[in-house]
SEKOL-154227 format. One record per atom (N, C-alpha, C): residue number from 1; residue in one letter; x, y, z. Coordinates in nm, 2 decimals. Example, Ala and Ser with C-alpha at 12.3 -4.5 7.8 and 13.67 -1.06 7.14 Angstrom:
// SEKOL-154227
- num|residu|u|v|w
- 1|a|1.32|-0.57|0.78
- 1|a|1.23|-0.45|0.78
- 1|a|1.32|-0.33|0.78
- 2|s|1.28|-0.22|0.71
- 2|s|1.37|-0.11|0.71
- 2|s|1.29|0.00|0.79
// end
This chain:
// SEKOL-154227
- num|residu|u|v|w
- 1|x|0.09|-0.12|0.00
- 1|x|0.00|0.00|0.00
- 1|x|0.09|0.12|0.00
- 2|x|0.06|0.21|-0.12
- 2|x|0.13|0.32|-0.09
- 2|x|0.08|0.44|-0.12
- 3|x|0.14|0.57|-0.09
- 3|x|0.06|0.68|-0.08
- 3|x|0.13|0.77|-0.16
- 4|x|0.11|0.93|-0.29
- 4|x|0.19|0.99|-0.32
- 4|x|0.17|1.14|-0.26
- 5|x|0.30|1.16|-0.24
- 5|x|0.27|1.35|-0.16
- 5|x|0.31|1.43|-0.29
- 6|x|0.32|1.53|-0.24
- 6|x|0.45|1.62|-0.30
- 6|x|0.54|1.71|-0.23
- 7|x|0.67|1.75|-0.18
- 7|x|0.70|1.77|-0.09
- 7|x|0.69|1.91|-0.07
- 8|x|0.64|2.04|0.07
- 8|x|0.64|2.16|0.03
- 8|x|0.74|2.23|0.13
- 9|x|0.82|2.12|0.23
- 9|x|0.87|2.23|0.26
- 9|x|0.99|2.31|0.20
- 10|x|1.05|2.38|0.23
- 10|x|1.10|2.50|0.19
- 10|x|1.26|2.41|0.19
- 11|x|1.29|2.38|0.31
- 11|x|1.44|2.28|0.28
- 11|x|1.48|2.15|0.23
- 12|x|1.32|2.11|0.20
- 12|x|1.35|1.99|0.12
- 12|x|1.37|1.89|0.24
- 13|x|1.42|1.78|0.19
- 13|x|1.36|1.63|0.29
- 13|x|1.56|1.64|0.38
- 14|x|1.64|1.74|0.41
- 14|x|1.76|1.71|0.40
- 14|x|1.81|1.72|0.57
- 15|x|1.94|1.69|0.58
- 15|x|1.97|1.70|0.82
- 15|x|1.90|1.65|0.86
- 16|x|1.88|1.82|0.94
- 16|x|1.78|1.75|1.10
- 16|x|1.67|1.74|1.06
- 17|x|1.58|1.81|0.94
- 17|x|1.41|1.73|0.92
- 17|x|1.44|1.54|0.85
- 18|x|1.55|1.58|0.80
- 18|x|1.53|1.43|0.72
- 18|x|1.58|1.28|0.90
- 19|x|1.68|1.34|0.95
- 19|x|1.71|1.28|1.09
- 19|x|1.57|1.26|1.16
- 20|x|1.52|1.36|1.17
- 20|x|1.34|1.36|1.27
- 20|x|1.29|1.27|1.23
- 21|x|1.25|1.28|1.06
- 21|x|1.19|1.15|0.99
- 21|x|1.22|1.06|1.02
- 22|x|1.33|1.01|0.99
- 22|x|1.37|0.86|1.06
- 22|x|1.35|0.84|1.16
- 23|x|1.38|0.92|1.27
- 23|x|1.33|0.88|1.42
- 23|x|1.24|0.84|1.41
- 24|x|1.13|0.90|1.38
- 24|x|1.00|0.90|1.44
- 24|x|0.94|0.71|1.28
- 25|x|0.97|0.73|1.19
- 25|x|0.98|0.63|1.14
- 25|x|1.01|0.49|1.17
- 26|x|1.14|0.54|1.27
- 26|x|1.20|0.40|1.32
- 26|x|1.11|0.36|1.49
- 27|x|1.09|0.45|1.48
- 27|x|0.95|0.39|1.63
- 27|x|0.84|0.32|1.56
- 28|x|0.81|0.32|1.43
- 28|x|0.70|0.21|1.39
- 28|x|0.77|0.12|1.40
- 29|x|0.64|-0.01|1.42
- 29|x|0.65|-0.15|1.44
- 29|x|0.67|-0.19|1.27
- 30|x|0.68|-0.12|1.17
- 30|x|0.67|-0.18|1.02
- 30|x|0.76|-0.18|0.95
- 31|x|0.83|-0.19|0.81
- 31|x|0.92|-0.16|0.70
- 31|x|0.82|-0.08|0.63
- 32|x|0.88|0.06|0.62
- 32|x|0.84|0.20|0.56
- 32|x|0.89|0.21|0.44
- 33|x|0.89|0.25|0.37
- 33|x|0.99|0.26|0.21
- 33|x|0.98|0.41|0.19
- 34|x|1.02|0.48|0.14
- 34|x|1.00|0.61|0.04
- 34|x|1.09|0.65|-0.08
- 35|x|0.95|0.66|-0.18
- 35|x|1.04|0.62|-0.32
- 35|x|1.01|0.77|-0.38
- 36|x|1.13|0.78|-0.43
- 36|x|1.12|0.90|-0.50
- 36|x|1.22|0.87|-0.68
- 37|x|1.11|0.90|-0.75
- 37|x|1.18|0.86|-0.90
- 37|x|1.18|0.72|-0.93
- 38|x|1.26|0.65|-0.95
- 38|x|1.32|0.49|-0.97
- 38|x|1.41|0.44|-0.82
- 39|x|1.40|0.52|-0.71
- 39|x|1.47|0.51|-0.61
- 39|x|1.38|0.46|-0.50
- 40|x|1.39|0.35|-0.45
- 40|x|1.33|0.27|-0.31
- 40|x|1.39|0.32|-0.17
- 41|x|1.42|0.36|-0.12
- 41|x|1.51|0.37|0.01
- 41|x|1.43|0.32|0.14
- 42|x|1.47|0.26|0.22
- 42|x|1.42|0.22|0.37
- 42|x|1.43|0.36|0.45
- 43|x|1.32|0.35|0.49
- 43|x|1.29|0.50|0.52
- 43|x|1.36|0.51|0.67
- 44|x|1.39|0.37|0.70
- 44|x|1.45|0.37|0.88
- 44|x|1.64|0.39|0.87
- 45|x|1.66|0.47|0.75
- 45|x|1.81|0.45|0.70
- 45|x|1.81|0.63|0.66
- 46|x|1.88|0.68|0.78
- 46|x|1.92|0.83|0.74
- 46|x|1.98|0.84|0.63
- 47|x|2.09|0.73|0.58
- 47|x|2.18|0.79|0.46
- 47|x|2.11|0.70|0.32
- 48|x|2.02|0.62|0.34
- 48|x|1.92|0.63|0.24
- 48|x|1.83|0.74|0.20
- 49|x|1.78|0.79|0.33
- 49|x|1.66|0.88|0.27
- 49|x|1.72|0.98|0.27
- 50|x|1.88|1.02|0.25
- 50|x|1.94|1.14|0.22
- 50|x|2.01|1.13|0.09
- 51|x|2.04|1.03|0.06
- 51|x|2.08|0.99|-0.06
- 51|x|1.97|1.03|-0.17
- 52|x|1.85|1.05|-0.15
- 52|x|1.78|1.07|-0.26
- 52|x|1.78|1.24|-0.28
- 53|x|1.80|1.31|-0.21
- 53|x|1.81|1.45|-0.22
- 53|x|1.69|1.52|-0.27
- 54|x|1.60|1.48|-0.18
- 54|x|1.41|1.55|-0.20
- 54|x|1.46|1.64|-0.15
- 55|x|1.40|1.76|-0.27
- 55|x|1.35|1.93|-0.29
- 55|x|1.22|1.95|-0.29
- 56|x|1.19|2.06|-0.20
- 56|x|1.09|2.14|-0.27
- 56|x|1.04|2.09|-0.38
- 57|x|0.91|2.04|-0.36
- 57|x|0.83|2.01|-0.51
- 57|x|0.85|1.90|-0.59
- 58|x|0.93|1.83|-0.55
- 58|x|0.92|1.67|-0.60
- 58|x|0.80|1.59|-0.57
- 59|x|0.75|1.46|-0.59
- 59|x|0.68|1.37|-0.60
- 59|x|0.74|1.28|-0.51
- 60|x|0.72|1.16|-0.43
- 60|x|0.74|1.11|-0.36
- 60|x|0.65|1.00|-0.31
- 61|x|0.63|0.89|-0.28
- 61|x|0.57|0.78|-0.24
- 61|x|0.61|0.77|-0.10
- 62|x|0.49|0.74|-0.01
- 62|x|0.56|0.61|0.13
- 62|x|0.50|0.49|0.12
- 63|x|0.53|0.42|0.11
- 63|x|0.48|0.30|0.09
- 63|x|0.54|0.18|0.22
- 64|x|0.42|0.08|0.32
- 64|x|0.43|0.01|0.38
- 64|x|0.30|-0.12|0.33
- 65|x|0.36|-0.22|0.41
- 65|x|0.31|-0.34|0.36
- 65|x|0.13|-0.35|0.38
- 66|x|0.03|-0.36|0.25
- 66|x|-0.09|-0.37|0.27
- 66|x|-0.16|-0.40|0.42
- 67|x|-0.10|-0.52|0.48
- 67|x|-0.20|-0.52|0.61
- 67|x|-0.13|-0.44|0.75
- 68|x|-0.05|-0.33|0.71
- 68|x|-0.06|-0.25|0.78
- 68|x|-0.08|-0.08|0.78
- 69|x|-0.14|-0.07|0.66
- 69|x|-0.21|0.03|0.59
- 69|x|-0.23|0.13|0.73
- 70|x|-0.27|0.10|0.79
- 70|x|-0.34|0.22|0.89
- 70|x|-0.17|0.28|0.94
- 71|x|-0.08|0.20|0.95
- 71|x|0.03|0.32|0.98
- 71|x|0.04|0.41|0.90
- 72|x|0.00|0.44|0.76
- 72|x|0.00|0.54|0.65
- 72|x|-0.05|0.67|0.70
- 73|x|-0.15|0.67|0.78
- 73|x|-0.22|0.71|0.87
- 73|x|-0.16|0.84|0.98
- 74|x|-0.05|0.75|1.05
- 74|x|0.03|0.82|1.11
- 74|x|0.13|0.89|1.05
- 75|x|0.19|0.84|0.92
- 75|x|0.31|0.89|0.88
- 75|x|0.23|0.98|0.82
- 76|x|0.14|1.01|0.73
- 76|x|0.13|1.11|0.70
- 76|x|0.01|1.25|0.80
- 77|x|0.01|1.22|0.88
- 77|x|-0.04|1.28|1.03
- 77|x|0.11|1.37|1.03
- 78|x|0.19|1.26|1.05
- 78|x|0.34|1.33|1.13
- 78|x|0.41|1.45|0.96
- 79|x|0.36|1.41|0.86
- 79|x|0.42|1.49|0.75
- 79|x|0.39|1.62|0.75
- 80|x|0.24|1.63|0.79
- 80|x|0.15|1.74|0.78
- 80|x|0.22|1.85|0.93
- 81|x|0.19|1.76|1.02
- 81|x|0.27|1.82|1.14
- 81|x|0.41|1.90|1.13
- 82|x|0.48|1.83|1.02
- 82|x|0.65|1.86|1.00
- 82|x|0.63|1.98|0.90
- 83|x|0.53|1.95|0.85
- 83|x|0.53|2.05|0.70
- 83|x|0.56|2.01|0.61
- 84|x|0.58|1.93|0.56
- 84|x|0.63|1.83|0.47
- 84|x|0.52|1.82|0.35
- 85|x|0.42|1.79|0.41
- 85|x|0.33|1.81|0.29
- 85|x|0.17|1.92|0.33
- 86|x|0.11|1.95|0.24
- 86|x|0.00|2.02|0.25
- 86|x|-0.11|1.99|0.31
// end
């Protein structure tokens, strides 16, 4: 199951918002993904989800495993909270 944003905030997915992310990612009980382009990264991996270098205004996927759909739920609760998306 996965979900697409677009990213708004102003610094992009990069440091200490992309560091927060993973924290708060790696406290789910699930395997998170976020795919941006042709790129999969484990969202519980700082130097993954920094490797992809999300800007302002890209497209973006989170994607976790169908029968745990309702964490989607949260992560994008906590996006909206970070600013991350609209």
């Amino acid at each position: 199951m996965e979900r697409t944003y677009i990213l708004t905030s102003e610094t992009g997915l990069h440091a200490r918002p992309a560091t927060n992310f993973v924290k708060f990612i790696a406290s789910l009980p699930v395997d998170v993904y976020l795919i941006h382009k042709d790129f999969v990264a484990d969202a519980k991996s700082i130097m993954a989800i920094m490797s992809l270098g999300l800007a302002k205004g890209e497209v973006f996927k989170i994607r976790v495993d169908e029968k745990h759909q309702h964490y989607l739920d949260e992560i994008e609760k906590y996006l909206r909270i970070q600013q991350f998306i609209d």
